[in-house]
C-alpha positions in Angstrom: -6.4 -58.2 44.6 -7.8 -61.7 43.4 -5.6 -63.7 41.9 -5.5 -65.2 38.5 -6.4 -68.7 39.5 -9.2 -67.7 41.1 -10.6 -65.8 38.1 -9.7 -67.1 35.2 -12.6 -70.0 34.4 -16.3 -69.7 35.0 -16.3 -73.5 34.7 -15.0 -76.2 36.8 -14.1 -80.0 35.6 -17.8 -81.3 35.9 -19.1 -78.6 33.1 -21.1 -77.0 35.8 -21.3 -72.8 35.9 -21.0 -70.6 39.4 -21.1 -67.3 40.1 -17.6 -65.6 41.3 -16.9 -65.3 43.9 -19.2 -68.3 44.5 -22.1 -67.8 47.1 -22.4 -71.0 49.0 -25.6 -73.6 50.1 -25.7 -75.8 53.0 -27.4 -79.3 51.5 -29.2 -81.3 54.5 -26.4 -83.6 55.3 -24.1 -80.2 56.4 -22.2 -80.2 53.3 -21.6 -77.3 51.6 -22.1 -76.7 47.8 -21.9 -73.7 45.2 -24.9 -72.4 44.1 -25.5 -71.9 40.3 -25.7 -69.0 38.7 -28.1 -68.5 36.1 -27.6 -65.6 34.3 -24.0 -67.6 32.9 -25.9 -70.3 31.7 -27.0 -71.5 28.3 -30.5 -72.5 27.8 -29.4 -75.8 27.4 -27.3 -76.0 30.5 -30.6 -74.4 32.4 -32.7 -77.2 31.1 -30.2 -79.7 32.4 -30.0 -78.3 36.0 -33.7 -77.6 36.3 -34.3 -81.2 35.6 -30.8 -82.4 37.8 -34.1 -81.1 40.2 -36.6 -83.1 39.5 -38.2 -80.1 37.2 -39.8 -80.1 34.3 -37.6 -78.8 31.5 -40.1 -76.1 30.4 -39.1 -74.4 33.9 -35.8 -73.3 32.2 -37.3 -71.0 29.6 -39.6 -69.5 32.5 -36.7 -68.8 34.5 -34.9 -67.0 31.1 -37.9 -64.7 30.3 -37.8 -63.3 34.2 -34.4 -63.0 34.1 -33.3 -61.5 30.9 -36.3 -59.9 29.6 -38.6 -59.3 33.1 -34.9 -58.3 34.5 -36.1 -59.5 37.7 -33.6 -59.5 40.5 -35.2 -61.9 42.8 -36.6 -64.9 42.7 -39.5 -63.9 44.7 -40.4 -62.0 42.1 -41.0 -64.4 40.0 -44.7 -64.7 40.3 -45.9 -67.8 37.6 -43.3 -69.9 39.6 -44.7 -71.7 42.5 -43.9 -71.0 45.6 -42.0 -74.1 46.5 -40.3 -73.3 42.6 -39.0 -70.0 44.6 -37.6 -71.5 47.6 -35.5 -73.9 45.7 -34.4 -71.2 43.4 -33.0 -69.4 46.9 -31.4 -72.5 48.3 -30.0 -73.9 45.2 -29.4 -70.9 42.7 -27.5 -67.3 42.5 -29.0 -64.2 40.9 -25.5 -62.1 40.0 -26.6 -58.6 40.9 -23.9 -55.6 40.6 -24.3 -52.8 42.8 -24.4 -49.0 41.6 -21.8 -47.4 43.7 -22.0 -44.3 41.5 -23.0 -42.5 38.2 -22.3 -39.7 36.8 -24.8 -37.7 33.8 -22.9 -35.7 31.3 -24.6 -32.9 29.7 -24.5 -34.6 26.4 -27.0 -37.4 28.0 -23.7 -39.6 28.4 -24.4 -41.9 31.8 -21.3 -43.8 33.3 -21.9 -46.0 35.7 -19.5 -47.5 38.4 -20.4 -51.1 39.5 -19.0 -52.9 42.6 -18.3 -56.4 42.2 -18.9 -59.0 45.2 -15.6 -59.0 45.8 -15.0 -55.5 45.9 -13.4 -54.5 43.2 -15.4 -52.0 40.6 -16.0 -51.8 36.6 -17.4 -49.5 34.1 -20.3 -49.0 32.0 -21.6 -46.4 30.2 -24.7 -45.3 28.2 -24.1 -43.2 25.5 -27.4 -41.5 23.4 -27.1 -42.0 20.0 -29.6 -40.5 17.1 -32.5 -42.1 17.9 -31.3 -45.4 20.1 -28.9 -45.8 22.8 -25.6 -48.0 22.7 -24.0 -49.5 25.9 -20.4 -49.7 26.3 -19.4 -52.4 28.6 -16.4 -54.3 30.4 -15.3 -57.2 30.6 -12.3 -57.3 32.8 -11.7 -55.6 36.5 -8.7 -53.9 34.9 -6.2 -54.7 31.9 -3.8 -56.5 31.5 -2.3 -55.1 28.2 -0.8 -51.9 28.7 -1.8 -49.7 26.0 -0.2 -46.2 26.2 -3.3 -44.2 26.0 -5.6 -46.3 28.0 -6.2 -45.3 32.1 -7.6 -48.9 32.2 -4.1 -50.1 31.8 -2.9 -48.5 34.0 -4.7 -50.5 36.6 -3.3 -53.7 35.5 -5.9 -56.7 35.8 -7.7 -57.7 38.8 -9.4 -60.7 37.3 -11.9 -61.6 34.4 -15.6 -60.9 34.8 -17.9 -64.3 34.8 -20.7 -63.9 31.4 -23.2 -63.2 34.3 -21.2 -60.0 35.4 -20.9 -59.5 31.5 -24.5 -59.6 31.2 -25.3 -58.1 34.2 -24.3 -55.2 33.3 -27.1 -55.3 30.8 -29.4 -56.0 33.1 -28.8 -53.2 35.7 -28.7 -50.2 32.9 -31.8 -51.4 31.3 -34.1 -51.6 34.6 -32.2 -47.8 35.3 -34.1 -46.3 32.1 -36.9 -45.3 31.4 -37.6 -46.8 28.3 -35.7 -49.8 27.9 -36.3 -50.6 24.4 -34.3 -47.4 23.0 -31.2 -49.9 24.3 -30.8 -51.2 21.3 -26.5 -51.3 20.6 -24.1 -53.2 22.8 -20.6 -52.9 22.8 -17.6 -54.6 24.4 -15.3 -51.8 24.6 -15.3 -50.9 28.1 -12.8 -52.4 30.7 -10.3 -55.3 29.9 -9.7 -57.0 26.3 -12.8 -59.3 25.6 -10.3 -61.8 23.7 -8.4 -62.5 27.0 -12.0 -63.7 28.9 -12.6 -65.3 25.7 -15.3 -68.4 27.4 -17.4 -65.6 29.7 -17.4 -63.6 27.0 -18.4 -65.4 24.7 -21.1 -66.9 27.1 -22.6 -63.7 28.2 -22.7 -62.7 24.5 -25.1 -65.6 23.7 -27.0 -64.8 26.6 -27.3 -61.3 25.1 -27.9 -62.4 21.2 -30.1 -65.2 22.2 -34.0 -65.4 21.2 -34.0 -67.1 24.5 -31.9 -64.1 26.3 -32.0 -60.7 26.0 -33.0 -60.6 22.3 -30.7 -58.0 20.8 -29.7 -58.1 17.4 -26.2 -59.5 16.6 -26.2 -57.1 13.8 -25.9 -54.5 16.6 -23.3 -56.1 18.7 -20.1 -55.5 18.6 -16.5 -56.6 20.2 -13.6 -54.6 20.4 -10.2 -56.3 20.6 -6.6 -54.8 20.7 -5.9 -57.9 18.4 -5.3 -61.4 20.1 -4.7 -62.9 16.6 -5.6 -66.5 18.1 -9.1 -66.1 19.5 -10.2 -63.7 16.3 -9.7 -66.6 14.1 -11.9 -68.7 16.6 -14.4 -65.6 17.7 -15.6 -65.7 13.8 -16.5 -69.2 13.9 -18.0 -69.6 17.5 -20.3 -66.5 17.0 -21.7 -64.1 14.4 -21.1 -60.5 15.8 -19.5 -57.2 14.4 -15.6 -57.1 15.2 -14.1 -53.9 15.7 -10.0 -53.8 16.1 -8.1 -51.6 18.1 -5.5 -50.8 15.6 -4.1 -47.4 16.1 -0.9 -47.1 14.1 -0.3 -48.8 10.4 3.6 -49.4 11.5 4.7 -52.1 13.5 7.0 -49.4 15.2 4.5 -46.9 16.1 2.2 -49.5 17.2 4.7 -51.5 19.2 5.6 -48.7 21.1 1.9 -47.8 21.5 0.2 -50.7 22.4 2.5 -53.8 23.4 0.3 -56.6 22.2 1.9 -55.8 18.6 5.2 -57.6 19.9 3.5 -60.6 20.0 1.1 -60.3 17.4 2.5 -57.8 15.1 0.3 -56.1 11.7 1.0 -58.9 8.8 -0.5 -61.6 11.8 -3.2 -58.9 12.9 -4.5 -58.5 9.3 -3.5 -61.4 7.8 -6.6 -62.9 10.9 -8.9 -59.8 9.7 -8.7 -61.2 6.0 -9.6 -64.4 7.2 -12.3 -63.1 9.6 -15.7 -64.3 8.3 -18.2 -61.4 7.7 -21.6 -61.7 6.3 -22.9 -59.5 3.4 -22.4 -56.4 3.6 -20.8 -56.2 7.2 -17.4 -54.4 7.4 -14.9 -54.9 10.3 -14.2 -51.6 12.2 -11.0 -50.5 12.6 -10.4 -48.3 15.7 -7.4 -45.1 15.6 -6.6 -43.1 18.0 -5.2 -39.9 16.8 -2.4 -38.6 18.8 -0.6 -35.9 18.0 2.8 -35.8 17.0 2.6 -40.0 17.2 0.3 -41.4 14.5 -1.4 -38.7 13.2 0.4 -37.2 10.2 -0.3 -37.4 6.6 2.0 -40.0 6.0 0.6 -42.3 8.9 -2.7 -41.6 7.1 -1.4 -42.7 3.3 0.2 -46.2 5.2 -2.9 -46.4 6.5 -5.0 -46.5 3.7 -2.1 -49.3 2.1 -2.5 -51.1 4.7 -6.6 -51.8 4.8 -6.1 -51.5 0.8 -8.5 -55.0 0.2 -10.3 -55.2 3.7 -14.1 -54.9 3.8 -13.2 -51.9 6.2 -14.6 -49.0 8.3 -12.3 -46.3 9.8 -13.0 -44.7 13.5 -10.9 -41.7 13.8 -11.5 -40.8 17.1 -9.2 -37.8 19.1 -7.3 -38.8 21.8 -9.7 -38.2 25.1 -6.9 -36.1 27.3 -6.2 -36.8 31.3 -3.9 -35.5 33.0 -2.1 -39.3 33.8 -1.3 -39.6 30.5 1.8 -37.8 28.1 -0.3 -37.5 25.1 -2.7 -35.0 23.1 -5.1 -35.2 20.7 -4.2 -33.5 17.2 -5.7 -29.9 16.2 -9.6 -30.6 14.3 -7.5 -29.0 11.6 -5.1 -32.3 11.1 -7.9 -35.1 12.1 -10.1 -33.5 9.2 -6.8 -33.9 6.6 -5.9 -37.4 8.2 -9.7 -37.9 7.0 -9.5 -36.3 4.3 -6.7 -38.7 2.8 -8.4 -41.6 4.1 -12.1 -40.6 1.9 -10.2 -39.8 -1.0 -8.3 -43.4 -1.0 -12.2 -44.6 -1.3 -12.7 -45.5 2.5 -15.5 -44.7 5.1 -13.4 -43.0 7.5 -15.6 -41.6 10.1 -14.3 -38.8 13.0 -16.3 -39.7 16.3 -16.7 -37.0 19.0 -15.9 -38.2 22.2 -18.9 -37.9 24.6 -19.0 -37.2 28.1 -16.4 -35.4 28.4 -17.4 -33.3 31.5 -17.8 -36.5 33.1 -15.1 -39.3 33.7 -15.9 -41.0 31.2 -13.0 -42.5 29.6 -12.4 -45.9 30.1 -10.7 -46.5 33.6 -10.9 -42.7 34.7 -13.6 -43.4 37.8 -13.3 -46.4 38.7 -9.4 -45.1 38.6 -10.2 -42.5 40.8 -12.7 -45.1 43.5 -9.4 -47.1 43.8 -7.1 -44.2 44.6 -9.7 -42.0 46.7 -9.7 -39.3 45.0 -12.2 -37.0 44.6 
């Protein structure tokens, strides 16, 4: 396990970015220096260490088109760069490449893929086929720290924070995988670990993503998932214009507490009292995640609190059935409840949608195979 020291910050004091764990040069004098990693760096922070070089700046946007739109994943491929361009690049420079250790194909077209870090320790992404596009769920921790009842991730505890170029990386590595590329067109950080808690890499790799000068996908189709680390939503809103989605779960401080123990520290009237204040352009809504779980959260009176409770929010329901596992104490509700806990919701004038868990004959729950790497089991 890496500890928390190690992992926390992609930066150090001089403002300069490195992969993690950091691969290493030899400079001519013997000394030994980290090499930068480029796929966590801003456009403007590429500019500057291409020309810390002796480069032309216009280098930096080269270097950005091979890597996030030519997904290259080595410099030697780089063929408009010269030659001497490339051997610097090798001495001087990291390319953060995650290695496929395993996926799995549900019938459904669901694809989980488990990625091993440099370190050793693996995360989770999967590609789920939607009506007409695909949307890519990914992680942003090795673990969680959190502890939510009905998460396998959680169970795990946290390893350590993924750098942005891990973040993005993950991209990267689905996208060469297919076999037509453009069809990626939703990203979503749902996957491993709470995005909040990895707030700068996140929020790095995210510009890298959004970016004209990165990958180019629309914000409007990006989305961030939080359990509800009131502090960094009221920043997140101002530092970047994505969609929000909120783990929410339970509309009772109780329930919720007991559920997921972030709400002891930041209980509902701080959670919603930072969604109100959340800054949405026209028309967007904030998602609000539930869990239904039966016998917990799922009867008509949890449904009627709530609808009080989003009564004012520019908001969008997920009702989405518990996805069972044998390591955890809980059910999801007969269809016959869900589609009354609906119901109530549609009839209080929200867009309460029921979303059918996919890849289901696969592991594809968060945590479930790279659960099962750790433990050896087959």
């Amino acid at each position: 396990m890496v500890s928390n020291a190690q992992s926390v910050s992609l930066q150090n004091r001089k403002g300069r970015y490195f992969c993690f764990p950091p691969s290493q040069g030899k400079a001519k004098s013997g000394e030994t220096f980290m090499k930068a990693d480029l796929k966590g760096m801003s456009l403007a922070e590429t500019e500057a260490w291409i020309e810390r070089q002796g480069l032309p700046a216009y280098r930096a946007k080269q270097l950005r088109q091979w890597l996030f739109k030519g997904l290259v994943g080595r410099f030697q491929e780089m063929s408009n760069l010269t030659k001497g361009l490339r051997l610097l690049l090798e001495e001087k420079a990291e390319l953060t490449s995650l290695e496929v250790v395993e996926t799995q194909v549900s019938k459904d077209g669901t694809i989980k893929y488990l990625f091993a870090l440099r370190d050793g320790l693996t995360i989770e992404t999967v590609l789920i086929p939607e009506r007409g596009h695909f949307t890519l769920c990914v992680s942003s921790q090795a673990g969680c720290a959190m502890g939510c009842r009905f998460c396998l991730t959680g169970k795990q505890g946290l390893k350590r924070n993924l750098t942005a170029s891990e973040i993005v990386d993950q991209v990267i590595q689905v996208k060469r995988s297919m076999d037509y590329a453009d069809r990626l067109t939703n990203i979503v950080v749902m996957g491993m670990g709470e995005p909040l808690a990895n707030y700068d890499a996140v929020l790095r790799a995210l510009n890298n993503i959004i970016s004209e000068q990165g990958m180019n996908f629309s914000h409007r189709r990006v989305t961030l998932s939080t359990c509800g680390l009131v502090p960094q939503m009221r920043e997140f809103g101002k530092d970047i214009t994505v969609n929000l989605a909120v783990s929410l779960n339970a509309a009772d401080d109780t329930t919720r507490s007991f559920l997921m123990p972030v709400n002891r520290k930041y209980p509902l009237k701080s959670l919603i009292a930072a969604c109100k204040a959340f800054p949405l352009p026209n028309r967007r809504m904030i998602t609000f995640e539930y869990i239904l779980i039966e016998g917990i959260n799922d009867r008509a009176e949890d449904a009627m609190r709530l609808a009080k409770l989003l009564s004012g929010l520019r908001a969008k329901i997920n009702l989405i059935p518990l996805n069972p596992h044998s390591r955890l104490d809980m059910s999801p509700p007969p269809m016959e409840r869900i589609l009354k806990f609906q119901e109530t919701l549609v009839d209080r004038h929200f867009t309460a949608i029921i979303r059918k868990s996919k890849g289901q004959d696969i592991s594809a729950a968060c945590g479930q195979l790279s659960g099962r790497h750790v433990s050896g089991l087959s």
